[in-house]
C-alpha positions as CSV (number, residue, x, y, z in Angstrom):
1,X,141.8,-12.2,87.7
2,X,141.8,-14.4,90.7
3,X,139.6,-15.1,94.2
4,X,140.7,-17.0,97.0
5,X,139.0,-18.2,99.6
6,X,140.5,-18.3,103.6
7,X,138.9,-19.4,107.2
8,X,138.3,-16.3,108.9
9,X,136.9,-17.0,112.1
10,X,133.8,-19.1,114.3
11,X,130.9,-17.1,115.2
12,X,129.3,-17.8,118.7
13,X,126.9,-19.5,117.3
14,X,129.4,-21.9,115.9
15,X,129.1,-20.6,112.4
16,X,132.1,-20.5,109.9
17,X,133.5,-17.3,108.4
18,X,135.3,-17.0,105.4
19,X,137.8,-14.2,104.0
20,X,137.8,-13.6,99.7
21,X,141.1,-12.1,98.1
22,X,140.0,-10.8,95.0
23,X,143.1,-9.2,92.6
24,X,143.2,-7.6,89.6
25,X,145.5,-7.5,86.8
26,X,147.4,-4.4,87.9
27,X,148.3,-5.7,91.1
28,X,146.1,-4.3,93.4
29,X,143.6,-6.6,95.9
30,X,140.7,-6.3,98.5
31,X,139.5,-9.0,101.0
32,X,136.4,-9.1,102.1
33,X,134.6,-11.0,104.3
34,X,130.9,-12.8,104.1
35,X,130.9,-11.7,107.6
36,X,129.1,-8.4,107.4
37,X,130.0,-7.9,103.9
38,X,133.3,-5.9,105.3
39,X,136.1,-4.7,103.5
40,X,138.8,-6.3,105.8
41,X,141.9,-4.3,103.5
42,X,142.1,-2.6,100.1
43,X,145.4,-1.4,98.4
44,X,146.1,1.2,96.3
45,X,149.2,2.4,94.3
46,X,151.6,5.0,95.6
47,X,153.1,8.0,92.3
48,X,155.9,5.3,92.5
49,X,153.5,2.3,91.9
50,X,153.7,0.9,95.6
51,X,150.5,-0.9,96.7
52,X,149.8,0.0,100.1
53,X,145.7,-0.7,102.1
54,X,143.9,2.2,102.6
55,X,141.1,1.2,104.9
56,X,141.1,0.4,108.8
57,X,140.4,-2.8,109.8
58,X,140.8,-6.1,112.3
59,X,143.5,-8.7,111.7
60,X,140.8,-11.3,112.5
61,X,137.0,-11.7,113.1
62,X,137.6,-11.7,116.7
63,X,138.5,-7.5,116.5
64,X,135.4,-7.5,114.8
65,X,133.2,-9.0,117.1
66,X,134.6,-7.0,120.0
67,X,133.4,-4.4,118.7
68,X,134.4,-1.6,116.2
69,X,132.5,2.0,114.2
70,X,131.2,-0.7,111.5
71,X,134.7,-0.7,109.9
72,X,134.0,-1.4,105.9
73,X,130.5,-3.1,106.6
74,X,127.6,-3.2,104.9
75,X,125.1,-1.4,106.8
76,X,121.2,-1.9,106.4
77,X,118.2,-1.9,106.4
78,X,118.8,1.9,107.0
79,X,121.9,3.5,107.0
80,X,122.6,6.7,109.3
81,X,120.0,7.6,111.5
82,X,116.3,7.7,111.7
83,X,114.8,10.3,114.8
84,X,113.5,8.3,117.8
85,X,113.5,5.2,116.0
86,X,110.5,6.0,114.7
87,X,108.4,5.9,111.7
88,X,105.4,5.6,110.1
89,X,104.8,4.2,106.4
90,X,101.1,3.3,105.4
91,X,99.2,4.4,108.3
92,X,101.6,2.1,110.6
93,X,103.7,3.3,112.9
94,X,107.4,1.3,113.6
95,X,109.6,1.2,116.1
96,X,112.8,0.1,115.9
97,X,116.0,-0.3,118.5
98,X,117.3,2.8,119.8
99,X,121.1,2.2,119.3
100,X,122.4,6.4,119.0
101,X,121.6,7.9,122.1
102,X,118.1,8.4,121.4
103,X,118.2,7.6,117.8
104,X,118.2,4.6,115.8
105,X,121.7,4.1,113.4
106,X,122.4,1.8,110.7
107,X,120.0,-0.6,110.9
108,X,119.8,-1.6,114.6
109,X,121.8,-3.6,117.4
110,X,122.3,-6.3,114.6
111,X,122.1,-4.5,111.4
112,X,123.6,-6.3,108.2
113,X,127.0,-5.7,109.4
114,X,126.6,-8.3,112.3
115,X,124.9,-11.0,109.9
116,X,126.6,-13.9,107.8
117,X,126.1,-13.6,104.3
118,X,125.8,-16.1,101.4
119,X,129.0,-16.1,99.4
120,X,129.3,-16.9,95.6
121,X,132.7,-16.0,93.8
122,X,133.0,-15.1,90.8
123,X,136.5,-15.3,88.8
124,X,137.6,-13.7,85.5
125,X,139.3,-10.6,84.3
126,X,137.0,-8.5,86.5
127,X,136.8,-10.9,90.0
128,X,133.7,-10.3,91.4
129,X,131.6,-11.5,95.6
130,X,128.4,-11.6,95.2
131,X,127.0,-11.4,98.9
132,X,123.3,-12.4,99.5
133,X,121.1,-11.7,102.8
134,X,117.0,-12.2,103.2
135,X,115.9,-9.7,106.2
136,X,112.9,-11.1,107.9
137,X,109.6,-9.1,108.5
138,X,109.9,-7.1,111.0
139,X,113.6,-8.0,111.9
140,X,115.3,-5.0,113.9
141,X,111.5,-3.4,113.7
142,X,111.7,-3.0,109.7
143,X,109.1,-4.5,107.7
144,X,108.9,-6.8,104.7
145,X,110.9,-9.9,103.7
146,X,114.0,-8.0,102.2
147,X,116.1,-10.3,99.5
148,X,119.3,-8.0,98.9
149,X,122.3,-8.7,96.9
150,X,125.5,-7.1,96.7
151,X,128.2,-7.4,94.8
152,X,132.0,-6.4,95.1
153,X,134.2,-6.2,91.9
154,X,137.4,-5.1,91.5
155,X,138.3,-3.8,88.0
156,X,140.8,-3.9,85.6
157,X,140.8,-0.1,86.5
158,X,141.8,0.0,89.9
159,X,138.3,0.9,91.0
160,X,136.1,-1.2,93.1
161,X,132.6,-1.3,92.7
162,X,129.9,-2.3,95.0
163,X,126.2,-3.1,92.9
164,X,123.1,-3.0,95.5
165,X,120.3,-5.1,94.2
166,X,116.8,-5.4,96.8
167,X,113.2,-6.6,96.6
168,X,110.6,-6.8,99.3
169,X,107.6,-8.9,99.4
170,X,106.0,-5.7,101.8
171,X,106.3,-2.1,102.0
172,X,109.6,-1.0,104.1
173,X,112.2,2.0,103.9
174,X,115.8,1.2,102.7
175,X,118.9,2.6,102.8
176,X,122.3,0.4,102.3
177,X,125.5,2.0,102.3
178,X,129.3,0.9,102.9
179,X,131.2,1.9,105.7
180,X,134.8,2.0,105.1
181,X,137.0,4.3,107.0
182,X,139.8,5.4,104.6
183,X,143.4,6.3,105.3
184,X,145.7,6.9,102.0
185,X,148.8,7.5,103.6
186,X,148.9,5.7,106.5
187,X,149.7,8.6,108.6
188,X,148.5,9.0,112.3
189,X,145.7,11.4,110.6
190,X,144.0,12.2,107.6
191,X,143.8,16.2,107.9
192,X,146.3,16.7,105.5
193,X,143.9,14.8,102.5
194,X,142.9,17.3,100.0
195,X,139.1,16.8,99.4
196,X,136.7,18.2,96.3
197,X,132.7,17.3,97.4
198,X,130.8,17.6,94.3
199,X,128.2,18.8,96.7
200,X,126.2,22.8,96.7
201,X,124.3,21.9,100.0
202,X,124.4,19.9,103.1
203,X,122.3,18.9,105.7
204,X,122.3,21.1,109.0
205,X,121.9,18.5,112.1
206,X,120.4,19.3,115.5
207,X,122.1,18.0,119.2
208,X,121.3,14.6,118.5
209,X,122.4,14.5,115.0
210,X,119.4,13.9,113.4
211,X,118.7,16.7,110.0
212,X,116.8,19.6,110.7
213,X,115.2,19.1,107.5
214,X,117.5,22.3,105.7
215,X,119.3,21.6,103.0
216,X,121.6,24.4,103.5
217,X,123.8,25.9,101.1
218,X,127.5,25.3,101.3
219,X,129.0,28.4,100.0
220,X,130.6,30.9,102.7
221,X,130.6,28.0,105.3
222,X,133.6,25.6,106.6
223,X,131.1,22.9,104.4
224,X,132.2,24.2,101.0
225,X,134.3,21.4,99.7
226,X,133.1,22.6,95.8
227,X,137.0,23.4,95.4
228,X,139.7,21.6,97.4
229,X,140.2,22.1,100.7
230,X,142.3,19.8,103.0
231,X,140.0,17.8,106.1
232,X,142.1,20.0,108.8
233,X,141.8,23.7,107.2
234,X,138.9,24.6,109.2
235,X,138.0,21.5,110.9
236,X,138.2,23.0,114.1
237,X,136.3,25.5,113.6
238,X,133.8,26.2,116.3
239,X,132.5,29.5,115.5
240,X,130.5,27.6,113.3
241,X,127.8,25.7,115.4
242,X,127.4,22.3,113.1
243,X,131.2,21.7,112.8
244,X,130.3,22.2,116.8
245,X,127.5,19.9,116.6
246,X,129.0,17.3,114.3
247,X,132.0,17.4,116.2
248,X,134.0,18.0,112.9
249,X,132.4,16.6,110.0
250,X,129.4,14.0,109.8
251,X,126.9,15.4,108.1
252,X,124.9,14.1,104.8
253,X,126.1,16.3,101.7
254,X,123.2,16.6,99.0
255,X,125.4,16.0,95.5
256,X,124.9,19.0,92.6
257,X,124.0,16.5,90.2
258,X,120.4,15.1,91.1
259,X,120.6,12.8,88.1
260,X,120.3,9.1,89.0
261,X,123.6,8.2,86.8
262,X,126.7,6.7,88.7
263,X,128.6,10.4,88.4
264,X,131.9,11.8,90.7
265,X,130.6,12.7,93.8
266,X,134.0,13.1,95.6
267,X,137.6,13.3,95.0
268,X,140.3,12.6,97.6
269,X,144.3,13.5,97.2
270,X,146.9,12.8,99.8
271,X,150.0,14.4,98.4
272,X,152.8,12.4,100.4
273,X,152.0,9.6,98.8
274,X,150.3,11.1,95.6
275,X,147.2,8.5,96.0
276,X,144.2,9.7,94.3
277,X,140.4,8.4,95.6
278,X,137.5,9.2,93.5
279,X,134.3,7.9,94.4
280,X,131.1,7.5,91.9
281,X,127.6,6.9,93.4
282,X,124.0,6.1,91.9
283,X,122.7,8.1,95.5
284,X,122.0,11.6,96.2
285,X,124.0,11.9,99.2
286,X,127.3,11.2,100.6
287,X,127.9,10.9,104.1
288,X,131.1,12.8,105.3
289,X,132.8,11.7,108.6
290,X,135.9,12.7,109.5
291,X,136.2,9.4,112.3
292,X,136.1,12.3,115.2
293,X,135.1,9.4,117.8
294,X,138.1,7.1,117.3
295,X,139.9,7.1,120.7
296,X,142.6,5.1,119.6
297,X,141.2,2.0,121.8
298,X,140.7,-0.1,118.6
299,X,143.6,-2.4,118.0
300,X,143.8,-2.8,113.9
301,X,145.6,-4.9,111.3
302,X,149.5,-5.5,112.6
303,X,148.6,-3.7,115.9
304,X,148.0,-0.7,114.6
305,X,145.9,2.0,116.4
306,X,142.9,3.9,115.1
307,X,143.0,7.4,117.1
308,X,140.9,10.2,116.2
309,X,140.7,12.1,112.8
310,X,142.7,8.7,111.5
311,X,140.7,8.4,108.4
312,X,137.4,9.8,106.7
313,X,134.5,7.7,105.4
314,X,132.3,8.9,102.3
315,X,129.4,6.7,102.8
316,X,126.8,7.3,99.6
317,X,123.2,7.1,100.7
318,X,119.8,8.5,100.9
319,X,119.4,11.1,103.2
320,X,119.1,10.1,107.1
321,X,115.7,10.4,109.0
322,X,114.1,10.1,105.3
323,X,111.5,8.3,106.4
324,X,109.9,11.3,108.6
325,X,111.3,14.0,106.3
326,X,108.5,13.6,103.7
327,X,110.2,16.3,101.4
328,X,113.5,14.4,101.4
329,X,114.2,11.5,98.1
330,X,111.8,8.9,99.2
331,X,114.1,6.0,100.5
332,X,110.0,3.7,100.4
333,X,110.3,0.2,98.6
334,X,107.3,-1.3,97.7
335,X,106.7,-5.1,96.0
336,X,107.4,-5.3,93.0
337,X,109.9,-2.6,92.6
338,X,113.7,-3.2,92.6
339,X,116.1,-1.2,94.5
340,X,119.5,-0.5,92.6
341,X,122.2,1.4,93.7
342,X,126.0,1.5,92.8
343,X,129.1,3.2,93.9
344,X,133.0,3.6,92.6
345,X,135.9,3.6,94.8
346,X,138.5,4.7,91.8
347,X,141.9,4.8,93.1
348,X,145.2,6.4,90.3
349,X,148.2,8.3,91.8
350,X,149.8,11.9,90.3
């Protein structure tokens, strides 16, 4: 329906940033910023059709640059974490910045979440950002010239959708996700959210939360989201080691349906408010994090603070450490292939 475009802050560099306000027809809108790709705020309607945002975020780029969990960034060139911040592709070995204690996450000390992007709007019924980035060769240890494209659209629908396009002129792994951190009430926590995972395994994690290589059933475990469960039921409970280990949840779910189609992977209900999240994904996994290291030291959008539990991310992905789990979905992009990947945010009421 409509973009408009905003200053959004300088960069130290001296670089301009610039927020997009992209609305749809049935009155619901998203800004994001060519900084990082990030959703800055998303709203969705109440049972009683009040719009309301959903997602943490910074009233300015400042809050941004000070320093927050990747609120609603793009992260790349691999998303989650990769063991040692090693691997070896081809015969080479690469290292890359160890950012995780002693792990490499999302893509380095300046992953694409720190980086300006190339901004192109595009109005009509359907407004749409495409966001543009070229990775260097060997940027943040990755290899290959990466050209990626993304693009935000917000349908007629209420669903947002983010399309990941990617070429490389040299072998390299990939693995680009979003990561918004979702709040549908607005309450001081999310534990009271009623979540399905259209998930029958997950990924066990060791001490430093890298996968064991299991994919563990989830049936007869505090894991089983395959019927609805709220986030608090049994989120404490440490009689299980990897709710121990994960310190709650944050642990890759492998979805049921192995088919490459965008299908539901998740579905998210927070009955004060009767605001209904369903999210669709091209990816085998899903990321769940419950946000169990906010500490309430972030100040967010009209002062608001981010404590602990205050929202959940479902970030749709390959599997981490892929790239020394050889039996995992190869996450390997070679020239002349093209990467794809797409995921829904749906968002209705009941």
């Amino acid at each position: 329906m409509s973009i408009e475009k905003q200053f959004f802050g300088k960069l130290p560099d001296g670089q301009e940033t610039s927020l997009y306000t992209l609305k749809n027809t049935a009155g619901m809108e998203t800004r994001i910023s060519d900084f990082g790709g990030i959703i800055v705020s998303l709203t969705a309607p109440d049972r009683d059709g009040n719009f309301a945002d959903v997602v943490h975020g910074c009233d300015s780029l400042e809050g941004y640059l000070k320093g927050v969990p990747y609120f609603g960034a793009i992260i790349g060139r691999y998303g989650n974490r990769i063991a040692k911040g090693s691997f070896e592709l081809d015969g080479v070995t690469y290292s890359l910045p160890i950012n995780n204690g002693v792990n490499a996450l999302h893509g380095g000390l300046k992953g694409f979440d720190k980086k300006l992007w190339n901004a192109t709007a595009i109005n009509g019924e359907e407004p749409a950002l495409k966001l543009t980035y070229v990775a260097a060769d060997m940027e943040e240890g990755y290899p290959g010239n990466l050209k990626i494209e993304v693009i935000y659209t917000l349908q007629t629908d209420n669903t947002l959708r983010i399309d990941y396009n990617a070429t490389t002129d040299k072998a390299t792994v990939l693995n680009v996700t979003n990561h918004s951190y979702f709040n549908l009430s607005g309450a001081a926590d999310v534990l009271d959210h009623e979540v399905i995972l259209y998930a029958d395994k997950f990924l066990p994690v060791d001490a430093t939360v890298i996968p064991t290589g299991e994919l563990r059933p989830v049936a007869g475990t505090p894991f089983d989201f395959t019927e609805k469960h709220t986030i608090g039921e049994r989120i404490n409970d440490t009689s299980y080691e990897q709710i121990v280990l994960g310190s709650g949840y944050d642990h890759c779910y492998v979805l049921t349906d192995t088919s490459s189609d965008l299908r539901l992977a998740a579905e998210v209900y927070e009955p004060k408010t009767g605001r209904v999240m369903e999210v669709f994904t091209t990816e085998p996994g899903m990321q769940f994090y419950s946000a169990n290291h906010l500490k309430g030291d972030i100040i967010g959008k009209g002062g608001a603070t981010y404590g602990r539990r205050s929202a959940f991310c479902v970030e749709t992905q390959h599997f981490p450490d892929s790239p020394n789990k050889p039996h995992f979905p190869t996450t390997v992009l070679r020239p002349g292939e093209v990467y794809q990947s797409t995921t829904s945010y749906k968002f209705s009421a009941k």
